[in-house]
N, C-alpha and C positions, 0 to 999 in steps of 0.2 A: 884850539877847541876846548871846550868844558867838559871834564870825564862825568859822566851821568852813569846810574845805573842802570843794569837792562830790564830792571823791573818800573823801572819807570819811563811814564810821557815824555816826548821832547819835548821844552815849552811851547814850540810852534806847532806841535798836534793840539796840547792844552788850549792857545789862543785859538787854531782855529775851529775847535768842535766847539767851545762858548761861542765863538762869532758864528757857528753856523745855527747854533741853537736860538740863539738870542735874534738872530735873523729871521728865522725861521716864524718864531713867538711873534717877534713883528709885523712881521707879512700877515698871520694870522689876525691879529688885533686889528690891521687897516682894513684886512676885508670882512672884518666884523664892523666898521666904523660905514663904510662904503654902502652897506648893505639898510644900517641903520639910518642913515640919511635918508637912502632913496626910499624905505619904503614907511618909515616914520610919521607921515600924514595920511598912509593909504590905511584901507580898513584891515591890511593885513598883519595891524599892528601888534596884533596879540602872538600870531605865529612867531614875530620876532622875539616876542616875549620869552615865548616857546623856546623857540632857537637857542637863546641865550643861554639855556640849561645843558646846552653841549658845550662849552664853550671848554672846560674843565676835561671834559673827556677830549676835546680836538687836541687843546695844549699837550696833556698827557700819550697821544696818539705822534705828534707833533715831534716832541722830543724824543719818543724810542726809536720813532724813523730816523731823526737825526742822528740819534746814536747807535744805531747799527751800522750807519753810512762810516761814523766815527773810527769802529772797530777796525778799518784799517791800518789807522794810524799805529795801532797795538802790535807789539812782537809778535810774531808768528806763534811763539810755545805758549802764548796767552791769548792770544786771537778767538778761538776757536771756546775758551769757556765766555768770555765778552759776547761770541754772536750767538749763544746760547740765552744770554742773563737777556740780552737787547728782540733776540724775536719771543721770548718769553712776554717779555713788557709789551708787545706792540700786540700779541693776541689779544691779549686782555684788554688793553685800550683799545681793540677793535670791538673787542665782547662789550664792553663799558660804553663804547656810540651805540651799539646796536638797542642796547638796553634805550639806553634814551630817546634813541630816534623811535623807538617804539611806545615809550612815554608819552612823546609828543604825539603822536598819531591815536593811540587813543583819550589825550584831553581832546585835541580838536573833536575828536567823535562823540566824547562825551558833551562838549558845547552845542554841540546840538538838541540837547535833549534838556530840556528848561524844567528843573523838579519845582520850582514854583508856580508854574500852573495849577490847576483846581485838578483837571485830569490828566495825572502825572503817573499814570499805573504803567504805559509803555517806558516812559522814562527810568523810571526808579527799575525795571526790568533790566535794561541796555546798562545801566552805572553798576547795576551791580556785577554783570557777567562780565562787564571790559576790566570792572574793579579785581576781579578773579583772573582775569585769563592776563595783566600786567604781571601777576604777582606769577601766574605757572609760566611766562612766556622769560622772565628775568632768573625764574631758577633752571628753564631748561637752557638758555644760552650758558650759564654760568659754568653749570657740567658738561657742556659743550667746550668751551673754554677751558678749563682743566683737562679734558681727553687730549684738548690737540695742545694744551701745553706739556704735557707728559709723553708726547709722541716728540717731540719738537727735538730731542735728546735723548742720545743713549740709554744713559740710566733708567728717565723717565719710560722708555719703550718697554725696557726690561720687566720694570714696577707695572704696567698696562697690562703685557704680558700674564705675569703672575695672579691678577688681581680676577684677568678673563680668565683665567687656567682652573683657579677656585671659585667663577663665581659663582656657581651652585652653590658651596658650602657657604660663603658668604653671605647670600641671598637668604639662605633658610636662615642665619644668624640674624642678619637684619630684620629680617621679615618676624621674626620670633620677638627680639628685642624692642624693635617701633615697629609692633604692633597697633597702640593707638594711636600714634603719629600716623600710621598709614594710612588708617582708617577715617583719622580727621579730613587728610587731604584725599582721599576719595569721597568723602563727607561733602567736604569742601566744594569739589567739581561740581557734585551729583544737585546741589542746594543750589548752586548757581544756574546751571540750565533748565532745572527743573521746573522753576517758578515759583516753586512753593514760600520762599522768602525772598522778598528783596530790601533795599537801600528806602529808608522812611518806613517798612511797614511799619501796622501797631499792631501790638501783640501783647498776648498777656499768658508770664511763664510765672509759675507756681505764685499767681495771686500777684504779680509784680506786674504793672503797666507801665509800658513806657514804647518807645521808639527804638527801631533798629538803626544802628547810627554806624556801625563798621563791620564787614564781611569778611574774613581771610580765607584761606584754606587751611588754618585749624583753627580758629575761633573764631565768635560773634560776639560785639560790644552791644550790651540794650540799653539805652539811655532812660533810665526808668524818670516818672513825671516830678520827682522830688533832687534830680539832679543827682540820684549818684547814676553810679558806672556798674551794671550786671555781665560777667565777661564769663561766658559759657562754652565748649566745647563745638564745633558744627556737629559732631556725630551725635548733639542731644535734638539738635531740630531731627535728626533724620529717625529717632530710636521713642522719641516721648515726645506725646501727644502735645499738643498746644495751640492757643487761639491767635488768628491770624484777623485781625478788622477789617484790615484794606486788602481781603485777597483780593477781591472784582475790582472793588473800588471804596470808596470812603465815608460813603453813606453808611448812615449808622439809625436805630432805631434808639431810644432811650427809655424809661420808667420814672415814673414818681410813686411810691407808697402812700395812702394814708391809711389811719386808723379812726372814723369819727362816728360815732351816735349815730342807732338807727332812725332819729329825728330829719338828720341832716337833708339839705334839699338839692339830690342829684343834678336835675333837670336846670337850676340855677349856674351851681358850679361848673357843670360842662360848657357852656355858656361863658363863662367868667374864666375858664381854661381857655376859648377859642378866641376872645377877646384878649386876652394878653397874650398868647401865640402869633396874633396876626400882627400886631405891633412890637414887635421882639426882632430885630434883622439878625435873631441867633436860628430862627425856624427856617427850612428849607421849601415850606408848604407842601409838603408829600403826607403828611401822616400827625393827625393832633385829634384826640378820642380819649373820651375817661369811662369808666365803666365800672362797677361792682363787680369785683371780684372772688367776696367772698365774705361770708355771717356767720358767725360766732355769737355765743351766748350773752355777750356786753357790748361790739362794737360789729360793724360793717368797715368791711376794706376793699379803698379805691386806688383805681391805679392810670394813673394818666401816664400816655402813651404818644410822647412826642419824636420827629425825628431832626437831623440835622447833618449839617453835609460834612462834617468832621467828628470825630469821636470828641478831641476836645473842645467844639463848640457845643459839643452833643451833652458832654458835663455839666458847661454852663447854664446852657438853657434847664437844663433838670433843676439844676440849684437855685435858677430862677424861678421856675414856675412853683419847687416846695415853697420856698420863701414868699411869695404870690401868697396862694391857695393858703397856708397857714394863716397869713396876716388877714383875709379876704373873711377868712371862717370866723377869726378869732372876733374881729371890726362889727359883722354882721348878724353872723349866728353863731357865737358862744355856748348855745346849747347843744349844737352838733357835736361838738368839740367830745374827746372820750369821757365819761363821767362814770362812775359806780351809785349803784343804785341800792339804797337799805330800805326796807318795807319792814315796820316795827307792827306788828301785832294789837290792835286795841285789847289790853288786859279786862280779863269777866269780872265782874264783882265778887266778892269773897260772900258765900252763903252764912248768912248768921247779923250782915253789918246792916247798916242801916239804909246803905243804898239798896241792898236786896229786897225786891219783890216781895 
């Protein structure tokens, strides 16, 4: 016979914990292949999709099972930290499916909810709170995961122990130190059920427009309309004021300004506003009105008053009708347009000259 150490495998534990593993891996791959055949033409294809994101976490679940089985093969005076290191592994890759099969369950629910509709206000609601409760439901398994892997062992029991023994004093340390971390992800929660912001609103934070484009539980990404990235705290939605467009819904009013001569002829232009409003597929037909606003000692200021079923359509069509109405004035009546006015005095004759009297 071959003298071997006692710290080491026999080779024929070594060959057969690989052949059990490697078996094991395969089995899983066929009924992953099994699975995708049958259901490959049906409309469940996306769920397979879905599926396929476990795939990583079954292997990794797959192999600790196998290797705890393994840990027989091991010495007895070794055994016992092996089925430590091996139920260790197999929590966590239980914690790591759970995670995911949870993943999967809210895209399916978020597939339901189509943000590309016109009336997408219950939608963008639902992606944003499933967007939240993924992100609390992976950190509450995770320290779930750690509790039962620290009980799982000795040591770890003792360290548990210790940790509930102070966790007063700990808590007021924590609680002291992330403090704004806390406060974000209470932030966090409170913005997501609340309603007061979700997933696409538009809003507009210290003079910045743009889209809400990602939700966490401690910050908001705002896609502002010039493509950069505004990445702000949640506890500043819940603490400072700001404009929300789509709280109800999407509808939006708009303004144009002008400034033109008390000549100008209202009753034309209003006219000439409802005529390119009506032929514009940016107006929603709710709302298109100009009106004097207001007279000053050189000009009158009108304000035309269109609406539109999106803020950013609601821009264009503004920018359309200035562009309009300027060109309409300038073509037509040039004299509306703002002008200044000098009134030069006729000078008296000078007493003595010859024009005088």
């Amino acid at each position: 016979m071959i003298a071997m150490s006692k710290n080491t495998l026999p080779l024929g534990a070594w060959g057969t914990s690989i052949i059990l593993v490697l078996g094991a891996l395969a089995l899983l791959e066929i009924a992953f292949f099994i699975v995708r055949m049958v259901i490959r033409r049906a409309p469940s294809v996306r769920l397979f999709q879905l599926l396929s994101r476990s795939k990583r976490a079954l292997r990794a679940l797959v192999v600790s099972i196998v290797g705890a089985e393994c840990v027989r093969f091991i010495e007895p005076r070794l055994r016992s930290n092996f089925q430590e290191v091996a139920n260790i592994a197999i929590i966590f890759s239980m914690a790591w499916i759970v995670i995911v099969a949870s993943g999967i369950l809210i895209d399916l629910t978020e597939g339901r909810f189509d943000l590309s509709v016109s009336d997408n206000r219950r939608a963008r609601r639902v992606h944003t709170q499933l967007r939240v409760m993924r992100r609390v439901i992976a950190a509450v398994i995770v320290v779930i995961a750690i509790l039962a892997a620290m009980t799982s062992f000795s040591q770890g029991r003792s360290i548990a122990t210790s940790i509930l023994a102070s966790a007063g004093v700990l808590g007021l340390v924590v609680g002291i130190a992330g403090q704004s971390t806390i406060g974000n992800f209470i932030a966090g929660i409170q913005i997501a059920f609340s309603d007061a912001l979700r997933i696409d609103d538009v809003v507009v934070v210290n003079g910045d427009w743009g889209t809400i484009e990602e939700i966490t539980l401690t910050y908001v990404v705002l896609a502002i309309w010039d493509q950069r990235r505004l990445v702000l705290p949640v506890s500043y939605f819940v603490t400072t004021p700001f404009e929300n467009w789509t709280r109800k819904d999407s509808q939006i009013l708009g303004t144009v300004m002008l400034f033109c001569d008390y000549t100008v002829p209202v009753e034309e232009l209003r006219a000439e506003l409802l005529d390119f409003v009506n032929a514009s597929p940016l107006w929603d037909h709710r709302a298109a009105s100009l009106q004097v606003v207001d007279a000053t000692e050189h000009t009158v200021q009108l304000r035309a008053l269109v609406s539109a079923a999106s803020s950013s359509q609601a821009w264009d069509l503004r920018c359309a009708v200035r562009e309009h109405l300027v060109a309409h004035l300038r073509d037509h009546y040039p004299s509306a347009l703002p002008r200044t006015r000098l009134e030069i005095p006729e000078t008296p004759p000078i007493v003595g000259s010859d024009d005088a009297p």
